[in-house]
TORTI-284324 format. One record per residue: x, y, z of N, C-alpha, C in turn; residue in three letters; chain. Coordinates in steps of 0.05 Angstrom, whole numbers. Example, Ala and Ser with C-alpha at 12.3 -4.5 7.8 and 13.67 -1.06 7.14 Angstrom:
<atoms>
ATOM    n.px    n.py    n.pz   ca.px   ca.py   ca.pz    c.px    c.py    c.pz  residu  chaine
ATOM     264    -114     156     246     -90     156     264     -66     156     ALA       A
ATOM     257     -45     142     273     -21     143     258       1     157     SER       A
</atoms>
This chain:
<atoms>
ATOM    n.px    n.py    n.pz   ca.px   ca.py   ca.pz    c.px    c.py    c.pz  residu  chaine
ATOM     185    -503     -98     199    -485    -116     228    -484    -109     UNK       A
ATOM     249    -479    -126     278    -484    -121     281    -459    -118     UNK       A
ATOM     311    -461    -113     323    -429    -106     315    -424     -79     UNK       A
ATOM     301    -426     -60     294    -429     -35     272    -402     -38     UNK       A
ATOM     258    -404     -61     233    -385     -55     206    -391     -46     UNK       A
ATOM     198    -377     -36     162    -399     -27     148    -390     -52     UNK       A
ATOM     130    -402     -57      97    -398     -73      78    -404     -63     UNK       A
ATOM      59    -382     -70      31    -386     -46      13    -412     -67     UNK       A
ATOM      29    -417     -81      10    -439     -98      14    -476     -83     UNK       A
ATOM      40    -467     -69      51    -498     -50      29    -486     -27     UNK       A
ATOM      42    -460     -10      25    -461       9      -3    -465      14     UNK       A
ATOM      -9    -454       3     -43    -462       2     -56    -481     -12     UNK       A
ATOM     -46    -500     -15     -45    -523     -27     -62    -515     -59     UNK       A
ATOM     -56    -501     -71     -78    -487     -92     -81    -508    -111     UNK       A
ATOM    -104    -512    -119    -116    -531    -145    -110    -535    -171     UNK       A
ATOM    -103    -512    -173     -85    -500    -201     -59    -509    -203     UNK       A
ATOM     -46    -514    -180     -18    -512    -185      -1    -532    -208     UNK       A
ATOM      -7    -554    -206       2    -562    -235      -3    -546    -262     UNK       A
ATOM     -29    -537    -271     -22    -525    -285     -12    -499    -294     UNK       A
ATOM     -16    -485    -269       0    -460    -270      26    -461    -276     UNK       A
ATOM      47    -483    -255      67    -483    -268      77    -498    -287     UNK       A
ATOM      52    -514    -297      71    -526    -320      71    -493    -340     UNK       A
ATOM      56    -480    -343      63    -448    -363      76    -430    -345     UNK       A
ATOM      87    -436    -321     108    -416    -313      90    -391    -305     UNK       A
ATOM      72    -395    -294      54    -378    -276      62    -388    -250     UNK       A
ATOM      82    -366    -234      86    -376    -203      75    -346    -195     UNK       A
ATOM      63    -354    -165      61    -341    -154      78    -335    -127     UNK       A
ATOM      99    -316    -125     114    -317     -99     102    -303     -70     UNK       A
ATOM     105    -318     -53     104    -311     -22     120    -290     -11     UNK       A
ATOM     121    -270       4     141    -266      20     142    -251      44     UNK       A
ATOM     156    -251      68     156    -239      83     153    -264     108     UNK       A
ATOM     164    -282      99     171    -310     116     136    -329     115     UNK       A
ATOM     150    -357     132     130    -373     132     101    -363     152     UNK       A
ATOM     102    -351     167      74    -345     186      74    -317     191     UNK       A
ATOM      33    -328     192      20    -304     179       9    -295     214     UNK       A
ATOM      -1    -268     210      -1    -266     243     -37    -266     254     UNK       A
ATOM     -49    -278     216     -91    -271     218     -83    -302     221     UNK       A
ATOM    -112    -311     225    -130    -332     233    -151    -335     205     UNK       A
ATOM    -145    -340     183    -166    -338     166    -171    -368     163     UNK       A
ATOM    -201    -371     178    -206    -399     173    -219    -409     151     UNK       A
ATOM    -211    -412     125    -210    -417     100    -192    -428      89     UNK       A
ATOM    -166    -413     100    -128    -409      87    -119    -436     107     UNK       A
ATOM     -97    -446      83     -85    -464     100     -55    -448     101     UNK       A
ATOM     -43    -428      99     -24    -420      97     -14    -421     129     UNK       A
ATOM       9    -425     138       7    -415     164      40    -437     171     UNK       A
ATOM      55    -442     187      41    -446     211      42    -406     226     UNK       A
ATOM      29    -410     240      28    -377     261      47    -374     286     UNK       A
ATOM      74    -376     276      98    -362     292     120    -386     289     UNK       A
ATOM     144    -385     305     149    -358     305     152    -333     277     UNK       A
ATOM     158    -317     283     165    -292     264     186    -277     270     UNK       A
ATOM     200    -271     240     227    -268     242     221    -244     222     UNK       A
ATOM     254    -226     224     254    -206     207     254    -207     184     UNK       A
ATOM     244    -185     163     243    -196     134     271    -206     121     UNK       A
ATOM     269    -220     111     300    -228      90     307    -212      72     UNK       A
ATOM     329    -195      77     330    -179      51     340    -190      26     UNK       A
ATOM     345    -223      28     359    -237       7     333    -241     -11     UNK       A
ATOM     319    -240       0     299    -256      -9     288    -240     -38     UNK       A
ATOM     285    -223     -51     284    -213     -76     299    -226     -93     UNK       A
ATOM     327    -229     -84     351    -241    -111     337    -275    -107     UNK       A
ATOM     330    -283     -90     317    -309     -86     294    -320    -102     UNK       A
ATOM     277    -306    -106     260    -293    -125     265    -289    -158     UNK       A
ATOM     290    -273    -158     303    -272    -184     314    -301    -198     UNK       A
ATOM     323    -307    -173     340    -335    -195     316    -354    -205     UNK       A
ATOM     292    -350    -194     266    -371    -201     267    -350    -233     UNK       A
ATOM     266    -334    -233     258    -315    -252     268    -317    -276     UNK       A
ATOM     294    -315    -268     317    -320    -291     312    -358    -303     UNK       A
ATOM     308    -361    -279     310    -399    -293     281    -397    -309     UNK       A
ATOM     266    -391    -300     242    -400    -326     230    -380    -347     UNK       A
ATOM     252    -355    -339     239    -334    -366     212    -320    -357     UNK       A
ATOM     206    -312    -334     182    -309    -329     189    -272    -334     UNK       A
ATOM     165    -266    -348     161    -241    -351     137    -228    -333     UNK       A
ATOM     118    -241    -327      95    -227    -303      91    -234    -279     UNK       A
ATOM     108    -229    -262     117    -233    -232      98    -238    -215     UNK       A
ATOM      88    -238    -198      67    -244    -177      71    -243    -157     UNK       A
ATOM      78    -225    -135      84    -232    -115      65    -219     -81     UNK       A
ATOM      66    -241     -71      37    -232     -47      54    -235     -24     UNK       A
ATOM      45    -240     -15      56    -246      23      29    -252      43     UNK       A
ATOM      49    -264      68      32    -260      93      24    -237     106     UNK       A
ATOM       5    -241     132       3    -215     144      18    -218     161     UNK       A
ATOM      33    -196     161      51    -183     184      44    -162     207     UNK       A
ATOM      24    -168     219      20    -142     240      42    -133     253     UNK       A
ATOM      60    -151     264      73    -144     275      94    -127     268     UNK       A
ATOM      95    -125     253     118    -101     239     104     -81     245     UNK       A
ATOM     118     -52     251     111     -27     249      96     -22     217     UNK       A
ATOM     102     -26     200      99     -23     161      75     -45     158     UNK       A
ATOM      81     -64     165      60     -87     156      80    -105     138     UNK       A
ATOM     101     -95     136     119    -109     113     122     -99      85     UNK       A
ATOM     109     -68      85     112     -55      57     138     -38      52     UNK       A
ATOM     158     -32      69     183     -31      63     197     -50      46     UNK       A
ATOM     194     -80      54     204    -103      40     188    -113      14     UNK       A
ATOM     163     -97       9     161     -99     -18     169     -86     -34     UNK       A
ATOM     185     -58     -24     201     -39     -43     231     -58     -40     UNK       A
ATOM     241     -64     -24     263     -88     -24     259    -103     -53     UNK       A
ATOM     239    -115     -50     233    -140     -73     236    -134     -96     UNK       A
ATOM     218    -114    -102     210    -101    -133     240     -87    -133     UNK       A
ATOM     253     -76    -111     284     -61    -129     296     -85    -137     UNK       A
ATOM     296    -109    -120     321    -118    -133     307    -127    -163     UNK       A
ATOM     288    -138    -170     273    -149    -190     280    -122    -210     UNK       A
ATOM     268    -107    -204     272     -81    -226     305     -79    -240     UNK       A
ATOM     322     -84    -216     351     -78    -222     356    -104    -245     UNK       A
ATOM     343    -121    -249     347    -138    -265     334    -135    -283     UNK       A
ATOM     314    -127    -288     295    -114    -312     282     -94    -307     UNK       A
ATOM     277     -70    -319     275     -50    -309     238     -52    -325     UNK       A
ATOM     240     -71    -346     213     -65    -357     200     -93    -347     UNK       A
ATOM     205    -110    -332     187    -137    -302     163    -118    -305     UNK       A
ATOM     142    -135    -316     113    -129    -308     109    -144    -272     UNK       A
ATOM      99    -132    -257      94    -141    -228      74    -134    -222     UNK       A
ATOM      56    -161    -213      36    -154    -192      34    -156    -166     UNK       A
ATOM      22    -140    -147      24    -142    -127      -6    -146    -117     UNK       A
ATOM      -5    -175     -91     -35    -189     -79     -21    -175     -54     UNK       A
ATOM     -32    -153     -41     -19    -144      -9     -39    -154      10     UNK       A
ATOM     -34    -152      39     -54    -161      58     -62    -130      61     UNK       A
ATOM     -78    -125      84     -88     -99      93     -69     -86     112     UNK       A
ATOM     -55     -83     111     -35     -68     128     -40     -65     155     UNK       A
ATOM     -66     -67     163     -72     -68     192     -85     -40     190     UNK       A
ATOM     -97     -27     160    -107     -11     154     -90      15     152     UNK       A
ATOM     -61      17     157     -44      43     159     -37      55     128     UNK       A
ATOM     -57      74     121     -51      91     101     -29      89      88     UNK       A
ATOM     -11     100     109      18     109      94      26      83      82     UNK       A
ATOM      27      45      85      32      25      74      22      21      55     UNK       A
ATOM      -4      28      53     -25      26      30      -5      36      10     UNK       A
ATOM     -11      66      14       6      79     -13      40      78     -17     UNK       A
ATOM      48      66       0      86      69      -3      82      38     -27     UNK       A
ATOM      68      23     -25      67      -4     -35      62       3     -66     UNK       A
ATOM      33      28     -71      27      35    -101      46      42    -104     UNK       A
ATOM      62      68     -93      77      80    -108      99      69    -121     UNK       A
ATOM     106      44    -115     123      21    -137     114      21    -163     UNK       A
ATOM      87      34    -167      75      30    -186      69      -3    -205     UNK       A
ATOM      60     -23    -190      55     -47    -203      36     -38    -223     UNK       A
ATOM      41     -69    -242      32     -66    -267      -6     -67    -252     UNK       A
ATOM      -4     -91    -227     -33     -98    -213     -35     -92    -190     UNK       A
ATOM     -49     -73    -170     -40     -75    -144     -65     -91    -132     UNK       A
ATOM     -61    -115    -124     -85    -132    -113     -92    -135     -89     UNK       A
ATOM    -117    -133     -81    -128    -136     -52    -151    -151     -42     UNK       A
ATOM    -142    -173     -34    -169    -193     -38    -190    -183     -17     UNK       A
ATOM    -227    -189     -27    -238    -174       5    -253    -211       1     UNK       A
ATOM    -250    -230      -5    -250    -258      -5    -279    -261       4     UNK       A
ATOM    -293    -257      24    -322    -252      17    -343    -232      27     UNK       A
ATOM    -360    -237      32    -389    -214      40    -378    -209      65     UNK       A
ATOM    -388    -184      72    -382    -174     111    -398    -184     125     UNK       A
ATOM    -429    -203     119    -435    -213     141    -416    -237     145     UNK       A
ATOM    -396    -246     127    -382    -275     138    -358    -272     148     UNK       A
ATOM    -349    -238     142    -315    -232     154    -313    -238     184     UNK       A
ATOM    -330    -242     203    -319    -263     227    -321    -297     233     UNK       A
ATOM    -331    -310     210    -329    -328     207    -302    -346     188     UNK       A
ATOM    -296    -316     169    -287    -325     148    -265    -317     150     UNK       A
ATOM    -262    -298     158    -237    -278     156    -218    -275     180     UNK       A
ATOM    -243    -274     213    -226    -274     237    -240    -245     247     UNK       A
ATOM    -229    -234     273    -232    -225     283    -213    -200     279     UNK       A
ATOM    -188    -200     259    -171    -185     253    -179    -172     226     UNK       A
ATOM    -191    -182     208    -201    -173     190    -225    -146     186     UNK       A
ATOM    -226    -132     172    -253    -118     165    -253    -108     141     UNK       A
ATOM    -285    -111     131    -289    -110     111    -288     -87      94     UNK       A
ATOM    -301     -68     111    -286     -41     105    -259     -30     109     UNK       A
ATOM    -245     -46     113    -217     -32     115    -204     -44      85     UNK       A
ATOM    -209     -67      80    -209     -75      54    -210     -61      23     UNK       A
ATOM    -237     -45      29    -245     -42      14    -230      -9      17     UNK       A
ATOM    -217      -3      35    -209      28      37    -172      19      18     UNK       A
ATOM    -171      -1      29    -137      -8      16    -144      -6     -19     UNK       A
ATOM    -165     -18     -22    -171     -16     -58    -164      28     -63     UNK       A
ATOM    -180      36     -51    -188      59     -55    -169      77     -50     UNK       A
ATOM    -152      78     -29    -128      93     -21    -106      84     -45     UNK       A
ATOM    -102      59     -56     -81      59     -72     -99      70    -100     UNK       A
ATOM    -117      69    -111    -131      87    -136    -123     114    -127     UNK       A
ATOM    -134     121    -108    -124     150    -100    -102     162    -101     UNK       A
ATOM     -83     149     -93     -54     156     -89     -37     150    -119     UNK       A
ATOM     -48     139    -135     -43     132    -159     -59     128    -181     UNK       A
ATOM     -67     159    -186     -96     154    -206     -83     135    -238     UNK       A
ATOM    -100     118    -244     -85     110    -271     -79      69    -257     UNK       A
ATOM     -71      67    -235     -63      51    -221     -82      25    -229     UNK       A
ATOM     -84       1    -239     -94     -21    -242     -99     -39    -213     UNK       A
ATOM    -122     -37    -206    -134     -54    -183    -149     -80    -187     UNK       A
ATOM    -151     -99    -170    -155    -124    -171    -159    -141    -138     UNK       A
ATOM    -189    -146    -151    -196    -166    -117    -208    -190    -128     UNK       A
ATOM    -212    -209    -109    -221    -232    -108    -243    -242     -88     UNK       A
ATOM    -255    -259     -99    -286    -271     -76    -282    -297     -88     UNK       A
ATOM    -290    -313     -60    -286    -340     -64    -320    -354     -50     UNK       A
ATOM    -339    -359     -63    -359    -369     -59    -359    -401     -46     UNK       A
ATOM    -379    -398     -30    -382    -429     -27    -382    -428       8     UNK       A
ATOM    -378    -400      27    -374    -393      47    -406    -399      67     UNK       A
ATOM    -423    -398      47    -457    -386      61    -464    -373      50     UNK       A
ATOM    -451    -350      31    -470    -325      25    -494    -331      -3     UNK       A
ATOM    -502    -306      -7    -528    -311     -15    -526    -296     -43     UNK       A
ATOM    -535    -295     -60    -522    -287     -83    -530    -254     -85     UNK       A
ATOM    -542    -242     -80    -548    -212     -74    -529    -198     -55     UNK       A
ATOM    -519    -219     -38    -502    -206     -13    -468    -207     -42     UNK       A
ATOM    -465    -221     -54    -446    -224     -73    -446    -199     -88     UNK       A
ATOM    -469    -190    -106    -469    -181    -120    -479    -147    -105     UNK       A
ATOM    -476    -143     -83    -477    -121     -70    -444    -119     -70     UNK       A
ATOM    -429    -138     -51    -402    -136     -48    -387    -123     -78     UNK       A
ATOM    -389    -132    -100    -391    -124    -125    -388     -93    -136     UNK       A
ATOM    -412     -91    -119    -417     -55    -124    -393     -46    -110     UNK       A
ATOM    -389     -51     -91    -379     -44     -75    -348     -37     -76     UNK       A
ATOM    -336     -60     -87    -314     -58    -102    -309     -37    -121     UNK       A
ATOM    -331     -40    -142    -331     -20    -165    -336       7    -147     UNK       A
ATOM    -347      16    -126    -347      45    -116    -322      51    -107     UNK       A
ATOM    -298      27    -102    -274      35     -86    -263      39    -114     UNK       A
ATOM    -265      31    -136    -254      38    -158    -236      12    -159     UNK       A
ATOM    -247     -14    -159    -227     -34    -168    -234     -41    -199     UNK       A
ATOM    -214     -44    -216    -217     -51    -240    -220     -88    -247     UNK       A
ATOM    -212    -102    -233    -218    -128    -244    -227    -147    -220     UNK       A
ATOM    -237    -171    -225    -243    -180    -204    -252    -217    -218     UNK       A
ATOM    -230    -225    -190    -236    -254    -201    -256    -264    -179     UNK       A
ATOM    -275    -288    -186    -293    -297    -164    -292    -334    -170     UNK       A
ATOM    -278    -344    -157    -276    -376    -146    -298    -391    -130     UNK       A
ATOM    -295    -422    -130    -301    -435    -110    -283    -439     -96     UNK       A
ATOM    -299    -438     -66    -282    -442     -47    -280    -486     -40     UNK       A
ATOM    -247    -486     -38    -245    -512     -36    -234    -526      -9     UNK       A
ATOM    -240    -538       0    -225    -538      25    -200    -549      35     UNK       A
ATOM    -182    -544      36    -149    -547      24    -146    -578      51     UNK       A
ATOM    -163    -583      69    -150    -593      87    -177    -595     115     UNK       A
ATOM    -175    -620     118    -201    -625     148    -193    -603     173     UNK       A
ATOM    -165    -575     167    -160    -571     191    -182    -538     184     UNK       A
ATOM    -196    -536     156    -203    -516     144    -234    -511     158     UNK       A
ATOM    -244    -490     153    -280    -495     148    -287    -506     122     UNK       A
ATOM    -319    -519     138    -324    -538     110    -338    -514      87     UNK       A
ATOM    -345    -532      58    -362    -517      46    -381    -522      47     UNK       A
ATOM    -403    -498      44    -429    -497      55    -441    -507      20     UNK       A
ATOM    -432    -494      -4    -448    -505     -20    -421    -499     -43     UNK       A
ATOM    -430    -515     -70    -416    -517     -93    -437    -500    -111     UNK       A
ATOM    -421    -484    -120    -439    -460    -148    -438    -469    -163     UNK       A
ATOM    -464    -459    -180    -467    -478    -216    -461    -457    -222     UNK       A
ATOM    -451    -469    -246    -436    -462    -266    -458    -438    -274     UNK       A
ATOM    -488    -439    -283    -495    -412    -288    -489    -394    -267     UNK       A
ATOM    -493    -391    -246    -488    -373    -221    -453    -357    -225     UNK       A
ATOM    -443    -368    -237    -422    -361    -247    -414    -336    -266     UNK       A
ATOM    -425    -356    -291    -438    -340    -311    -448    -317    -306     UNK       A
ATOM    -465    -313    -284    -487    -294    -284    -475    -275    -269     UNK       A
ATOM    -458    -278    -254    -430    -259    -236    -417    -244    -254     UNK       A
ATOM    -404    -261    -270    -395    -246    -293    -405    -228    -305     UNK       A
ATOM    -429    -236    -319    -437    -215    -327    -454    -190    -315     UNK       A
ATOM    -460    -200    -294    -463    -178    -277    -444    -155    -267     UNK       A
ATOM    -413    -178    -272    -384    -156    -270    -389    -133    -287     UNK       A
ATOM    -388    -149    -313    -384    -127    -335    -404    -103    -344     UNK       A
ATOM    -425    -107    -331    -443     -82    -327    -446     -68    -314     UNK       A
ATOM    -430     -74    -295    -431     -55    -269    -394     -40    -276     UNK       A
ATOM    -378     -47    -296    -361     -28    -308    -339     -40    -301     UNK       A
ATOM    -326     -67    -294    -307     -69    -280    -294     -73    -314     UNK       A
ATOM    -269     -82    -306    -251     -81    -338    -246    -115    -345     UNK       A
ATOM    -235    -126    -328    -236    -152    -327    -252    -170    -307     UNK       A
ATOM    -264    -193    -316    -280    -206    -290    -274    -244    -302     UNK       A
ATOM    -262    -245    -282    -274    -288    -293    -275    -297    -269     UNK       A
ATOM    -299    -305    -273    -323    -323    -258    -315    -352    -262     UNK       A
ATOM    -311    -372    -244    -317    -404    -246    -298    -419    -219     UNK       A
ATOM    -305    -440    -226    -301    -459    -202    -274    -461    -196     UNK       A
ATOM    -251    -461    -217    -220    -462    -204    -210    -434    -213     UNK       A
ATOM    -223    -414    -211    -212    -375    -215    -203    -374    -195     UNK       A
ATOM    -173    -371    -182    -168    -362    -167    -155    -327    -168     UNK       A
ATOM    -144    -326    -145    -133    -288    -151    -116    -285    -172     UNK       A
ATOM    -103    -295    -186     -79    -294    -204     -81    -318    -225     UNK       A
ATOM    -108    -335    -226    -109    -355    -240    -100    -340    -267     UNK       A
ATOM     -89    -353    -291     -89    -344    -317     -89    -315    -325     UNK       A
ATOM     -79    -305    -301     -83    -269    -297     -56    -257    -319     UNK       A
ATOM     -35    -281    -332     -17    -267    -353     -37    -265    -381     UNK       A
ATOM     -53    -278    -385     -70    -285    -411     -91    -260    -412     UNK       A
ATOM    -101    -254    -380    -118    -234    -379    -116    -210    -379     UNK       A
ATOM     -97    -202    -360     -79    -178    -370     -66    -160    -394     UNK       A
ATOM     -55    -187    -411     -42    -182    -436     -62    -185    -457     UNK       A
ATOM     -90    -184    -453    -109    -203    -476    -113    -167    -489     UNK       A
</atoms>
């Protein structure tokens, strides 16, 4: 991506990425190149060193913005433990300068877990994104396999819930990426689960393996098992749900949003 901005669609070598941006679906990175988890799934990384946030880095962001007319923003980041914040100061950085350029920028925000600190959780809603997203990527019996030893599954699921809380009205959004081991009941429990933190949409993928340095996949989902997620979404009350093999967190999420 030009302008010297990252996209988590290079980093993670994402499947989509041609077509995303040939329609000008980017998704931006930020808060530098390394992440401080171990998620053995992600190829994002490398892990250090780590440097302070860029405060350039919003207008960096803008000029991508301005060059292709993009009206529904995207923007995620690494995890930062190491910051006191987690790095949610520099998402109010981001979104001001973005806002100062359009004051009506639809923005979503994909955050990591803050390392579970409340007060980040909610300083991040109160930007009020159009999405505030929080991936819990899969079932809690695989979050030490899958996730690391830094991760938990309930703390995940408290970041969904603290930002509904702190912002009733607030649009939430997680993601599950199948193909880890789990079992399809352990899925569709995780599910509920979501919906009790009060997330409103939820995308569910195959998991692909970006790279021999990844874990492998244990299995490829049919296409009904898909199907049947879905609709299992929408009865259990979520608002948006798409189910299939290249859904990722933000796949086609301007079409879905705006539909």
């Amino acid at each position: 991506m030009g302008a010297g901005a990252r996209t988590v669609c290079e980093t993670s070598l994402c499947p989509n990425l041609n077509e995303c941006f040939s329609k000008g679906h980017v998704t931006f990175i930020i808060l530098g190149p390394s992440c401080t988890r171990s998620c053995s799934f992600c190829a994002s990384g490398p892990h250090g060193p780590f440097f302070s946030p860029d405060p350039e880095e919003g207008e960096r962001i803008l000029n991508v913005v301005r060059t292709l007319s993009i009206h529904h923003v995207i923007i995620t980041s690494v995890t930062r433990d190491d910051l006191p914040d987690g790095g949610s100061s520099h998402y109010g950085v981001v979104i001001e300068d973005l806002r100062a350029y359009d004051k009506g920028l639809s923005i979503e925000l994909l955050v990591p877990d803050f390392n579970g600190n409340r007060t980040s959780v909610e300083r991040v809603a109160s930007y009020r994104p159009a999405v505030f997203g929080h991936n819990i990527e899969t079932v809690p019996r695989l979050y030490p396999s899958v996730r690391g030893r830094l991760a938990d599954y309930s703390r995940s699921l408290d970041v969904l819930r603290w930002a509904k809380e702190s912002q009733p009205g607030l649009i939430t959004k997680s993601a599950m990426l199948l193909g880890f081991g789990e079992e399809l009941d352990e899925v569709i429990e995780s599910m509920r689960d979501l919906r009790s933190a009060g997330c409103d949409m939820l995308m569910i993928g195959q998991y692909l393996r970006p790279s021999g340095q990844q874990i492998s996949v244990k299995r490829f989902v049919e296409p009904e098992e898909f199907a049947r997620l879905e609709e299992e979404g929408y009865k259990m009350g979520f608002g948006s749900v798409s189910s299939g093999p290249f859904v990722r967190s933000s796949y086609n999420i301007k079409e879905i949003f705006t539909a």
